[in-house]
C-alpha positions in Angstrom: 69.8 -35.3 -2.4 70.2 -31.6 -2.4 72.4 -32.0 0.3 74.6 -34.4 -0.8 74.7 -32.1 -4.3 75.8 -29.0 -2.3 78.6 -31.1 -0.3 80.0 -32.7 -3.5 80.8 -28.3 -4.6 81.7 -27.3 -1.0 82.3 -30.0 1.8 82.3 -27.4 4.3 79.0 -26.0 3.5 76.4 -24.9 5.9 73.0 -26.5 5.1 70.4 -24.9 7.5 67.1 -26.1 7.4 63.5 -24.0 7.9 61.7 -27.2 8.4 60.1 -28.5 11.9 59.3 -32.3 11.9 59.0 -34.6 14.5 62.0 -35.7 16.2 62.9 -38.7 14.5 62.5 -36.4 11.7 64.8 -33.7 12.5 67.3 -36.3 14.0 67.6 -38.2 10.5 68.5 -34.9 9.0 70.8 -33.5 11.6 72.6 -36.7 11.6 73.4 -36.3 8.3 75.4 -32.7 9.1 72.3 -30.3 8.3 71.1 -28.4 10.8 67.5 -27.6 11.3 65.8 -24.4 13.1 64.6 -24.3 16.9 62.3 -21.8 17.4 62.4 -20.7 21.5 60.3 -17.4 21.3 57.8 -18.4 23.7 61.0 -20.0 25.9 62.4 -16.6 26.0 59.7 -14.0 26.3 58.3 -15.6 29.2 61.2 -14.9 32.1 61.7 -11.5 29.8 58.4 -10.7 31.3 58.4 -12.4 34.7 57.4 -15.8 34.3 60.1 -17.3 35.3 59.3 -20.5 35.9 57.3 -21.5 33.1 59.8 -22.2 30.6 63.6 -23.5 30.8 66.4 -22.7 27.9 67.9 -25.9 28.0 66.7 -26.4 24.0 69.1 -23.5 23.0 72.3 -25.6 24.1 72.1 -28.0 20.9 74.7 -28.2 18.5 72.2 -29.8 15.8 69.9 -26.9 15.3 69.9 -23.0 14.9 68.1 -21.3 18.1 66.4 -18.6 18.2 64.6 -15.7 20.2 62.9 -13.8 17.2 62.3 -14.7 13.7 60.2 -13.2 10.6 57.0 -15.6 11.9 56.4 -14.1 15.6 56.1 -11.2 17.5 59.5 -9.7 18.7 60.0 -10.1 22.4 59.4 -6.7 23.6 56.3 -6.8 21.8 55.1 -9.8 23.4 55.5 -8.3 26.8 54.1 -5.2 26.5 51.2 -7.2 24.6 50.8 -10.7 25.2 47.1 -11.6 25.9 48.1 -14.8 28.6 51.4 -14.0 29.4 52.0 -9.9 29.8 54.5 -8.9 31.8 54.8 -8.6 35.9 55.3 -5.9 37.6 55.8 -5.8 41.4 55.5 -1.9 42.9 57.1 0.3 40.2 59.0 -2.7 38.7 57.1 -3.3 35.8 58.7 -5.5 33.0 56.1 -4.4 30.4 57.4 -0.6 30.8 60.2 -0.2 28.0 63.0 0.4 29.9 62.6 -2.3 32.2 61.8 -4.5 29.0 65.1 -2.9 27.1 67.1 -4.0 30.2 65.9 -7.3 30.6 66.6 -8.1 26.8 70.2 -7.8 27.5 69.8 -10.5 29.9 68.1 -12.9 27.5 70.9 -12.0 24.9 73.3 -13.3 27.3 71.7 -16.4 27.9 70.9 -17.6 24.3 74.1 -16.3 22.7 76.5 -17.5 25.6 75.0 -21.3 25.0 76.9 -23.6 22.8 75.7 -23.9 19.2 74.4 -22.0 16.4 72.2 -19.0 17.4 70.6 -16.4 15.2 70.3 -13.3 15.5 67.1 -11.8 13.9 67.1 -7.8 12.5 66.9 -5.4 15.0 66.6 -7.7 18.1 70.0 -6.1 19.0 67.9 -2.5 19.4 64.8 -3.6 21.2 62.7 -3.5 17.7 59.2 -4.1 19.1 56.6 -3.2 16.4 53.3 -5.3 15.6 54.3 -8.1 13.2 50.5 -7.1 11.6 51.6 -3.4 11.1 51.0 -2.6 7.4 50.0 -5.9 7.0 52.0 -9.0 8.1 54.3 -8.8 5.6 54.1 -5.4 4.4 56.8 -2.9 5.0 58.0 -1.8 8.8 59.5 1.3 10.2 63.0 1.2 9.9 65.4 2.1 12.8 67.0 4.5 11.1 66.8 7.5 8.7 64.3 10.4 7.8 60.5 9.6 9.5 62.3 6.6 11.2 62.5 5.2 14.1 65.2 6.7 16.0 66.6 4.2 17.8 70.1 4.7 17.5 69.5 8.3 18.9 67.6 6.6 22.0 70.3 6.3 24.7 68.6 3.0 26.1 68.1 1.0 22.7 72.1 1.9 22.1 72.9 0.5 25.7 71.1 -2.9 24.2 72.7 -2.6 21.1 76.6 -2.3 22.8 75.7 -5.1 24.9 74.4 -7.6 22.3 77.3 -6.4 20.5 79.8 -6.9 23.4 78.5 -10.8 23.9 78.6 -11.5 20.7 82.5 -10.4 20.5 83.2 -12.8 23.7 81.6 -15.9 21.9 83.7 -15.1 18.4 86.9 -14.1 20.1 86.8 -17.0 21.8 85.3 -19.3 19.6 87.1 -22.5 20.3 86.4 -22.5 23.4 82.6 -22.4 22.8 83.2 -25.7 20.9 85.3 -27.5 22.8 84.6 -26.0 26.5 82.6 -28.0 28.8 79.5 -26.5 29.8 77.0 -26.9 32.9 73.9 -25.3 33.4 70.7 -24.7 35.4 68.6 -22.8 33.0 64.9 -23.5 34.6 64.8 -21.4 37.7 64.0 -17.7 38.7 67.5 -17.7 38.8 69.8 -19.2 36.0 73.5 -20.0 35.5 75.5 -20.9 32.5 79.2 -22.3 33.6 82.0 -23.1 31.0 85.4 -24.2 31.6 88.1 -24.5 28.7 91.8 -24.3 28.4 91.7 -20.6 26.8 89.4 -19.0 30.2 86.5 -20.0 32.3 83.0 -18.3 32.3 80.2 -17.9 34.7 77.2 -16.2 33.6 74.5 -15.7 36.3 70.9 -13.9 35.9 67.7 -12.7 37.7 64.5 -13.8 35.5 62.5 -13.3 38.6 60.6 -10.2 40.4 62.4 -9.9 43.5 66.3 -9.4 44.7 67.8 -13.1 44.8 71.1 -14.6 46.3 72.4 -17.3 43.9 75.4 -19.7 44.3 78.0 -18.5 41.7 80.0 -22.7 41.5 83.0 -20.4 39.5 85.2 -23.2 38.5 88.0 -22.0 40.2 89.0 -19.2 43.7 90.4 -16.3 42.6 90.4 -12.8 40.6 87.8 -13.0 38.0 86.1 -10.3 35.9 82.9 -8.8 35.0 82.7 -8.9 31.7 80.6 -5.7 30.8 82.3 -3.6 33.4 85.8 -4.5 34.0 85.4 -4.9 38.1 87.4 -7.3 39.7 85.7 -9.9 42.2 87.7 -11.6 44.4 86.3 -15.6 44.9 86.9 -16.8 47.8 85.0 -19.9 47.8 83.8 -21.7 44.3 80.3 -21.6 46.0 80.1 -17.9 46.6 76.7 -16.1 46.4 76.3 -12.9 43.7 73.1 -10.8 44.9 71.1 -9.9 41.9 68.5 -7.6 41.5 65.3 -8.6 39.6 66.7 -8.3 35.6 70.3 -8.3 36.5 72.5 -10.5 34.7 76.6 -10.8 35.4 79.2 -12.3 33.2 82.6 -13.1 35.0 85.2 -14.7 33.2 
């Protein structure tokens, strides 16, 4: 009903939904052109720490419901890494994923692999700097350090949280610059592995996005659509494909973007 009221004002309204149901649930509404919320915090925190193959991403490629990594009801991601009573971090020798800079540098990777999906995505405040303070500071929903300003945080003074922030910020230009092509593209995926791919192809430019969730240097099968010049995104190199299967070494926590 309230639906159908805001519709009859503005047919192109966006009615999003904080409800969870069960599926049949959720499906009658999102059928019906609202959207509801998918909350993949656990999905996503997991490979940020190491734990790679205990969740997939494949829920964040809906077109039927807003995903997200962080929200006003959980812990941030960082947090949940440095913190996390059953699932802390990895490390392996002096690679250790609960250490902030390995944590800061691995978020960029999970930025690219939400925000790169088709469908809605938010964004919650601060996720784009790393903000990793206790949900329970000052009380749950008492007031929080901001980033910025006199006795805050600092974080757009810290070198590392600004590398985060241009990043997010530079994904986030490729999806709305390109925006048709995230709706009408055709996407494949494998998004359950140590290592995970995203693949679109669309009449404006092609995209391969490959990452490292795991602990250890991995060789993974690029499938680019197409041989050819193609570009890292984030860096501007050139990489010359010879074959649509060709390997891209990765380090543990290193994600590329070629389009």
């Amino acid at each position: 009903r309230m639906a159908n009221e805001i519709w009859s004002y503005d047919t192109d309204a966006y009615v999003i939904l904080e409800h969870f149901g069960d599926a049949a649930e959720e499906n009658a509404l999102t059928r019906m052109g609202m959207l509801s919320w998918r909350n993949l915090v656990y999905n996503y925190y997991l490979p940020l720490g190491g734990h790679s193959t205990q969740t997939d991403f494949n829920g964040a490629r809906v077109n039927t419901h807003v995903s997200y990594m962080e929200s006003h009801d959980e812990q941030r991601q960082i947090w949940e890494v440095q913190n996390s009573t059953d699932w802390k971090g990895q490390s392996s020798g002096n690679y250790n994923t609960a250490s902030t800079i390995v944590a800061l540098d691995r978020l960029k990777q999970n930025a690219a692999f939400i925000y790169l999906l088709p469908g809605p995505k938010m964004l919650w405040q601060f996720g784009e700097l790393g903000y990793d303070i206790d949900i329970n500071e000052n009380g749950r929903t008492g007031n929080k350090p901001l980033p910025w300003g006199s006795g805050g945080l600092g974080y757009y003074a810290d070198e590392e949280r600004f590398k985060v922030y241009q990043t997010f910020s530079a994904i986030l230009n490729l999806r709305t610059q390109h925006s048709e092509a995230f709706r009408n593209g055709v996407f494949t995926t494998d998004l359950s592995s140590s290592t995970r791919r995203i693949r679109m192809e669309s009449d404006e430019f092609d995209m391969v996005v490959v990452g490292n969730f795991g602990m250890e240097t991995e060789t993974y099968n690029g499938q680019f659509s197409q041989t050819g010049t193609w570009y890292d995104y984030i860096t501007g190199v050139e990489l010359e494909v010879i074959t649509t299967s060709q390997d891209i070494e990765l380090l543990p926590g290193e994600f590329r973007i070629f389009t």
